[in-house]
C-alpha positions in Angstrom: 8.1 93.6 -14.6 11.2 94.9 -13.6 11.2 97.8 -15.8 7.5 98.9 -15.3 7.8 98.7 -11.8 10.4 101.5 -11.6 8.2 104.6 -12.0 5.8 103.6 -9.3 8.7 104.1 -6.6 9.3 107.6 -4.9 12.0 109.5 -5.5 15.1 109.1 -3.8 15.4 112.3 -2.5 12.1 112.3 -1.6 12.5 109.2 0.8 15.4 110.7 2.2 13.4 113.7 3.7 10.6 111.6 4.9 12.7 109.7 6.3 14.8 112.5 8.2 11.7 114.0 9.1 10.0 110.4 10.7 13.2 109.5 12.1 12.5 111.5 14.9 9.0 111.0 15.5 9.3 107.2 15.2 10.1 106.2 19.1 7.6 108.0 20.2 5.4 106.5 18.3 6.1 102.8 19.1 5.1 103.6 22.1 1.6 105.0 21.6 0.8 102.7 19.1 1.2 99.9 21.3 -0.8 101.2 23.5 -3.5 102.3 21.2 -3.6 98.9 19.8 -4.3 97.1 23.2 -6.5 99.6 23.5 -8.7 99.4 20.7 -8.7 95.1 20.7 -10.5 95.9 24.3 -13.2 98.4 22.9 -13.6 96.1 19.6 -14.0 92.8 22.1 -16.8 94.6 24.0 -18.4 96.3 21.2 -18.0 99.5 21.4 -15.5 100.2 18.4 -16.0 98.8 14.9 -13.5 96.2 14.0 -13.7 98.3 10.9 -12.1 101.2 11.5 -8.5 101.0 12.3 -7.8 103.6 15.2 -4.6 104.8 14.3 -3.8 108.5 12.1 -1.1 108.0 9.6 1.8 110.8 9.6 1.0 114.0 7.4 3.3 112.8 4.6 3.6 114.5 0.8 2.1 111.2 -0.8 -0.4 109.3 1.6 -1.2 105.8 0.4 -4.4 103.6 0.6 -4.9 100.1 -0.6 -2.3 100.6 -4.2 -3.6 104.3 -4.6 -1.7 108.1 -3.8 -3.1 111.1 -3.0 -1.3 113.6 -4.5 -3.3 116.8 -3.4 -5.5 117.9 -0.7 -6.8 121.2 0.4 -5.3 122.9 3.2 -6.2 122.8 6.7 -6.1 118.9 6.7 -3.9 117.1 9.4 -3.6 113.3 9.8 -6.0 111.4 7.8 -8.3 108.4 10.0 -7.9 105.0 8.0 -11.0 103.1 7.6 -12.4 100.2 5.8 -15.9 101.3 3.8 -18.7 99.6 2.4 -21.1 100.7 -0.4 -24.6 99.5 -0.2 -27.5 99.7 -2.9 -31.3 100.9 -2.2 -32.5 97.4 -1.1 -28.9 97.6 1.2 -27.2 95.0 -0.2 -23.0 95.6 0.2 -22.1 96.1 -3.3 -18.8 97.1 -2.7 -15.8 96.7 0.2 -12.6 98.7 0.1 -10.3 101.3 2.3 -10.5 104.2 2.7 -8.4 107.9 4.1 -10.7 110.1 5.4 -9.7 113.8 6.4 -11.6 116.0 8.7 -11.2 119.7 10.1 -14.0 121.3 11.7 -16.9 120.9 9.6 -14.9 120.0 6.3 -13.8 116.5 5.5 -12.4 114.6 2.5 -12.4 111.0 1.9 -10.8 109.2 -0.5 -12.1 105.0 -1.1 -10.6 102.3 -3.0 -12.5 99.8 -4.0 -11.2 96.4 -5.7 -13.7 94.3 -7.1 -14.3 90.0 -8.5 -16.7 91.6 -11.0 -15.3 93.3 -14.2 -16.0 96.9 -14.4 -15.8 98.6 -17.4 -17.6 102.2 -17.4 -19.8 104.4 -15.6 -22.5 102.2 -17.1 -21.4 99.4 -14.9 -21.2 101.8 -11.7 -24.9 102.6 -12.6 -25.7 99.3 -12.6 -24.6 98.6 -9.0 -27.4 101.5 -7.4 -24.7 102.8 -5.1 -26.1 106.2 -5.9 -29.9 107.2 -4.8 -29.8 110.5 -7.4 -26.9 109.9 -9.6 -25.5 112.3 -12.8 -25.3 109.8 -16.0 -22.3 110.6 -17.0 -22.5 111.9 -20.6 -19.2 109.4 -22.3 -19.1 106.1 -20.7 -15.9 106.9 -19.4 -16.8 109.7 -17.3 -17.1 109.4 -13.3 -21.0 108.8 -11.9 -21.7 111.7 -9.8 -23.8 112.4 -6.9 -26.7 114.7 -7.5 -25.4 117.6 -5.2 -21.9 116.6 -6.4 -20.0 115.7 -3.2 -19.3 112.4 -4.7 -17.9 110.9 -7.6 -16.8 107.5 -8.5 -15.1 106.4 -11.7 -13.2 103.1 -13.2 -9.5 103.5 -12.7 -9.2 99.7 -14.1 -11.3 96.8 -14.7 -11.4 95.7 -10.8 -10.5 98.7 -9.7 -13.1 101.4 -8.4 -11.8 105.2 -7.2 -14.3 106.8 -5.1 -13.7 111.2 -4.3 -16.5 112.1 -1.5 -15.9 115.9 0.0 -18.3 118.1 2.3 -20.2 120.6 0.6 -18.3 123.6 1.1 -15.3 121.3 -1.0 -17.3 120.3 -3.9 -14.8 122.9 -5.7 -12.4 120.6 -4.9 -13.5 117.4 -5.8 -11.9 117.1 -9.0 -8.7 118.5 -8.5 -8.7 115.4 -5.7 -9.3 113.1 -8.2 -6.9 114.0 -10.6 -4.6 113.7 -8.2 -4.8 110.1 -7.2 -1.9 107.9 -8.5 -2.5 104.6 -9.0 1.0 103.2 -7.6 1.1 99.4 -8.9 -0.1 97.6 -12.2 -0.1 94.2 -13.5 2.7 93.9 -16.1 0.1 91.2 -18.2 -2.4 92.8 -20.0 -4.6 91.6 -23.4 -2.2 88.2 -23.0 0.4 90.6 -23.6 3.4 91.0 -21.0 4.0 95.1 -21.0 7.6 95.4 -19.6 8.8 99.0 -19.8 6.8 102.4 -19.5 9.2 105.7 -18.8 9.8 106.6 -15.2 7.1 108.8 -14.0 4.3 107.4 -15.6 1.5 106.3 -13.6 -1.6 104.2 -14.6 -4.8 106.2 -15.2 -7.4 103.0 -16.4 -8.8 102.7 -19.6 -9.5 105.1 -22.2 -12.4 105.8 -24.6 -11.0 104.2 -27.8 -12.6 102.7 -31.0 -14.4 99.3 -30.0 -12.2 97.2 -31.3 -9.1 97.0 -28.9 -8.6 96.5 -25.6 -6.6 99.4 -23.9 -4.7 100.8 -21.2 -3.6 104.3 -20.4 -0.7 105.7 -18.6 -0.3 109.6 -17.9 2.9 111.6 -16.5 3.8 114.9 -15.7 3.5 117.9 -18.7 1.1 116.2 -20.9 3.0 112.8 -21.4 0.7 109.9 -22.3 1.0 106.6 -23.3 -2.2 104.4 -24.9 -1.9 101.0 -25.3 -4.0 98.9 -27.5 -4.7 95.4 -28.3 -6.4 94.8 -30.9 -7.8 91.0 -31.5 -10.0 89.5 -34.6 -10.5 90.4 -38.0 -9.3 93.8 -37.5 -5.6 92.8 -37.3 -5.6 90.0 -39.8 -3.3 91.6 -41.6 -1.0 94.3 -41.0 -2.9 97.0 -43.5 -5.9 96.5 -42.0 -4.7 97.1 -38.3 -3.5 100.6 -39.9 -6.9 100.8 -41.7 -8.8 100.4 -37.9 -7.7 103.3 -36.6 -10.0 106.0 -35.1 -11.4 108.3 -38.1 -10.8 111.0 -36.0 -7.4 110.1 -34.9 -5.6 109.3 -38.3 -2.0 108.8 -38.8 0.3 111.5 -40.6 3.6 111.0 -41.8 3.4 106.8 -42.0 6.1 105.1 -43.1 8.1 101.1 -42.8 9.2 100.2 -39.3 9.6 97.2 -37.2 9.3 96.0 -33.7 11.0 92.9 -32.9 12.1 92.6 -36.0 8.6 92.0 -37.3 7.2 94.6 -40.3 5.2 97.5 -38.5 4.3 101.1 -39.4 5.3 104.4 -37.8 3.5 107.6 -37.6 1.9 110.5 -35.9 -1.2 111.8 -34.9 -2.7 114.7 -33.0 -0.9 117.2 -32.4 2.0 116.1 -30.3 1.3 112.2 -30.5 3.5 109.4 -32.2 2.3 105.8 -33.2 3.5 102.7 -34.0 1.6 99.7 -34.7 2.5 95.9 -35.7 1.1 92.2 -35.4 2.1 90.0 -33.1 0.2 87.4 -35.3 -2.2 87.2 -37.4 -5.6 88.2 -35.3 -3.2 89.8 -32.9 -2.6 93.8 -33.1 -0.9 96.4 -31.4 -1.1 99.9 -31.4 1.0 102.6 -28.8 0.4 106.0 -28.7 2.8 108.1 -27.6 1.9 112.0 -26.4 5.0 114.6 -25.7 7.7 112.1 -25.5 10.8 111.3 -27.7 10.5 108.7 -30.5 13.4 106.9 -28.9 10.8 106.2 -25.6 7.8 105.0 -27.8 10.2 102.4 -29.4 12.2 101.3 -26.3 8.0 101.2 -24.9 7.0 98.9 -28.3 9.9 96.6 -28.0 9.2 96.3 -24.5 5.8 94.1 -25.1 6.2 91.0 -25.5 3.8 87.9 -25.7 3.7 85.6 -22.7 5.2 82.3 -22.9 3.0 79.6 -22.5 3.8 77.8 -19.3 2.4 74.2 -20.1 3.3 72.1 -23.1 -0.6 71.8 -22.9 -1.2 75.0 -23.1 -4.2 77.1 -25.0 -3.0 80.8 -26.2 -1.0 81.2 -22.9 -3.4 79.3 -20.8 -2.3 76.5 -18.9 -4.6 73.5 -19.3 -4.3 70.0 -17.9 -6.5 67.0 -19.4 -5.0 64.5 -17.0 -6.8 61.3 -18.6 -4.1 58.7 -20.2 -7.1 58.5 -22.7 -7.6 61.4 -24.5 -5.4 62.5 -27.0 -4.2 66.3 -27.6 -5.7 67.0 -30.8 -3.5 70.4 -33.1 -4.0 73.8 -31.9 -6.4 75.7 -34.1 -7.4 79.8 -34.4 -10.3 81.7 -36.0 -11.1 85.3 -36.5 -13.9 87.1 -35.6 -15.1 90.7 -35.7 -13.8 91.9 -32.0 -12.4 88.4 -31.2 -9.8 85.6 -31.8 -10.3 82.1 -30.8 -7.9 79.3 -30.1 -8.9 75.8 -29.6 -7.8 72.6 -28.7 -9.5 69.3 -28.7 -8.5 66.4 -26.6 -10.1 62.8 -27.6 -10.9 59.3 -27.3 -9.7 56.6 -29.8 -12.7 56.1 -30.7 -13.7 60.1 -30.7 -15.6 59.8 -27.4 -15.3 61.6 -24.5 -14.2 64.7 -26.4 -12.9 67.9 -24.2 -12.9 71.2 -26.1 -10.9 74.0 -24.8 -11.1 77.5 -26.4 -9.5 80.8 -25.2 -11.2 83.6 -26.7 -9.6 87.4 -26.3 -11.1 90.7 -27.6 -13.0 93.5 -27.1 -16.5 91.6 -28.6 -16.7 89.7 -25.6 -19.7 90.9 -23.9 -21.5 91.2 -27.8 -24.6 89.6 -28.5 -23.0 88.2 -31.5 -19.8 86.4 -29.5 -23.6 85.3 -27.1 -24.4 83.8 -30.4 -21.3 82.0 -31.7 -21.4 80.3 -28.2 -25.0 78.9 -27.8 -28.3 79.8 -29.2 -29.6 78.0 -26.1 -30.2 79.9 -22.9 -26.9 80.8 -20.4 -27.5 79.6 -16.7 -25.7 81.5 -14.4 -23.0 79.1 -12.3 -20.3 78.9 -9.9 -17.6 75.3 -11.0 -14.9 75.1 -8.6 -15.6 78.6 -7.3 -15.5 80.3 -10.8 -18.3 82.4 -11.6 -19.6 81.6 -14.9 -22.2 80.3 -17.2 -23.4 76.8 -18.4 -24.6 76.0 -21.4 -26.1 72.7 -23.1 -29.1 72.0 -20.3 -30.3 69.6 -22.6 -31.5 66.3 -21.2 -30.7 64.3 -24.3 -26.5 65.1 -24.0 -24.1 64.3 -21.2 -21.8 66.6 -22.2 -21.9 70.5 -21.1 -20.4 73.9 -21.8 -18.6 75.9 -19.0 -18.1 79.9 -20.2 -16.4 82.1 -17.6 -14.6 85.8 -18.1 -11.3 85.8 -15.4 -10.8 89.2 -16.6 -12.2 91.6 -19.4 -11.5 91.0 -22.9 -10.4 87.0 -22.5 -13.2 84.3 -22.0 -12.5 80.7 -21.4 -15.0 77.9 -23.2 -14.7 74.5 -21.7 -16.9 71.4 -23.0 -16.4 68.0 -21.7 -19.0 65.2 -19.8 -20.6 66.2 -17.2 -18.8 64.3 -14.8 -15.3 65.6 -15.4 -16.4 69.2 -16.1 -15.3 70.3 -12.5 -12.0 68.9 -12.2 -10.6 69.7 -15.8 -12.2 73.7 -15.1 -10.2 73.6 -11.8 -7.3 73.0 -13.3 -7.1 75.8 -15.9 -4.4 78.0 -15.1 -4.8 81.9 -15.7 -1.5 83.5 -15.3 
């Protein structure tokens, strides 16, 4: 990630004013904040301040940060902003969500911006719906659209799939409320994505979330300055079996112009265009495994240096299941080959470990693709009832509650677009789920 984490720093010149600027101010502020400090742990110990609001005012900078997450632009007539550490509740007020917050106030007027990072997948407004933080929400009309409030002081929206951006201005601001929210900058991103590694993305880009994209690939988006844009998607199953038919499963309304041969570590892909200022290039990674980046106002030379810059992750155990560390530690069992099927929206990989005598068999299958939260990938795992678990503090499900078996099935989802199916006996289900390693 040394690459991609270069256009999340500030410029240099940048720094160097702030820095000029804060120079000065700095002793003097060791010394109030010292005192505010032993201040505030007094007032906190007899109850009169929440533990939950720090009582400090960060410095009126160009960028301000909160929890991963810059704010770009505010209105005028806004000082210091208060940090503070929020909470959403639902109607029956059950905390549904915990994050930090920057809240700004002047007079009457305030804006507060909340970051929210959540252990549940989120994947649209749909799912922000389904958590009842709102008492009159706006359905958003695409599933990628913010949830607004129904006087439209609020709005909330997936920036990633644990990560929740939250714009809530006074009334006399609601003009301002998106022109907030576009300009929050999401200022650090996991280099693993789709059990791809993504190494390089042009300096100046910042992560913007998911896109709306055909269902069949998992994306990620990155936007700069004057229109730049970079989509990248992952597409798993049946859909990229073959090279043609990854070019075939491209959005009708987005079709590619001007295709002809390339490759991409030195594997056969295709190059095109599309839109009006967009350039493509797609390839396999294997069979089942597809990828296709999207390039908007930015030189060909970019888009390849971008391609060749995503790599698959090297499996870290010799024991490994498509990049997923797994350790069977019973002299016993045998590793059995690794094996891969195709489905529509998913690919599988499996590996069997077993007895001599074929006893005490443990299945473990890594399963990537957009199709994981189908009915049909429901189906292909039991036509039995899911109970909702937690194995060696893993959220999950369990199937095979039948009395007449021993042996069960453990199905959890560390992140979206990868399930993990483990089957073993019942009694070494918890240690062999503990050990699996996602990196």
């Amino acid at each position: 990630m040394i690459d991609a984490a270069r256009p999340v720093q500030a410029a240099p010149e940048l720094a160097i004013r702030v820095a000029a600027r804060v120079a000065v101010r700095r002793r003097r502020r060791r010394i109030a904040t010292s005192v505010a400090t032993a201040v505030a742990a007094v007032l906190i110990a007899i109850g009169i301040v929440s533990p939950y609001v720090v009582t400090r005012y960060d410095p009126v900078v160009t960028s301000p940060e909160v929890a991963g997450v810059q704010v770009r632009y505010l209105p005028k007539g806004f000082d210091a902003p208060r940090r503070l550490r929020t909470q959403e509740t639902d109607q029956a007020g059950q905390v549904r969500l915990r994050g930090e917050a920057l809240r700004w106030e002047a007079g009457g007027a305030f804006v507060q911006v909340s970051v929210f990072r959540t252990d549940e997948i989120m994947r649209d407004g749909m799912d922000i719906l389904s958590l009842n933080v709102f008492r009159s929400p706006v359905e958003p009309r695409r599933s990628g659209d913010p949830v607004l409030s129904d006087d439209g002081t609020a709005s909330m929206w997936v920036a990633d799939h644990r990560l929740l951006l939250k714009v809530t201005v006074s009334a006399g601001l609601k003009g301002e409320r998106d022109r907030i929210a576009g300009g929050l900058r999401v200022t650090g991103w996991d280099s693993a994505f789709a059990g791809l590694g993504i190494t390089y993305m042009p300096a100046g880009m910042w992560i913007a979330g998911t896109a709306d994209t055909y269902g069949a690939a998992l994306n990620r988006l990155w936007q700069g300055d004057s229109g730049r844009r970079v989509l990248v998607e992952v597409v798993y199953g049946r859909d990229a079996a073959t090279l043609d038919k990854l070019r075939a499963a491209v959005p009708p309304e987005e079709p590619l112009t001007e295709t002809r041969p390339a490759s991409v570590h030195d594997l056969p892909a295709y190059a095109g265009a599309t839109g009006q200022a967009g350039r493509v290039m797609l390839w396999l990674v294997k069979p089942g495994i597809g990828v296709r980046v999207r390039a908007d106002h930015l030189p060909e030379s970019e888009l390849k240096r971008i391609a060749e810059g995503i790599q698959a992750i090297p499996d870290g155990r010799s024991q490994s299941v498509d990049g997923i560390g797994v350790s069977v530690d019973d002299p016993k069992l045998r590793p059995g080959p690794v094996r891969t099927a195709l489905a529509t929206g998913w690919r599988t990989t499996t590996r069997r470990w077993t007895g001599r005598n074929g006893d005490d068999t443990v299945t473990v299958s890594v399963q990537r693709g957009s199709g994981m939260s189908s009915q049909d990938w429901w189906n292909s795992l039991s036509s039995g009832k899911a109970k909702p678990t937690t194995i060696a503090g893993l959220s999950g499900n369990l199937l095979g509650q039948g009395a007449s078996t021993t042996t069960r099935t453990f199905v959890w989802t560390p992140e979206f677009g990868l399930a993990i199916v483990v089957t073993s006996p019942e009694r070494d289900l918890r240690r062999i789920v503990k050990e699996i390693a996602v990196p």
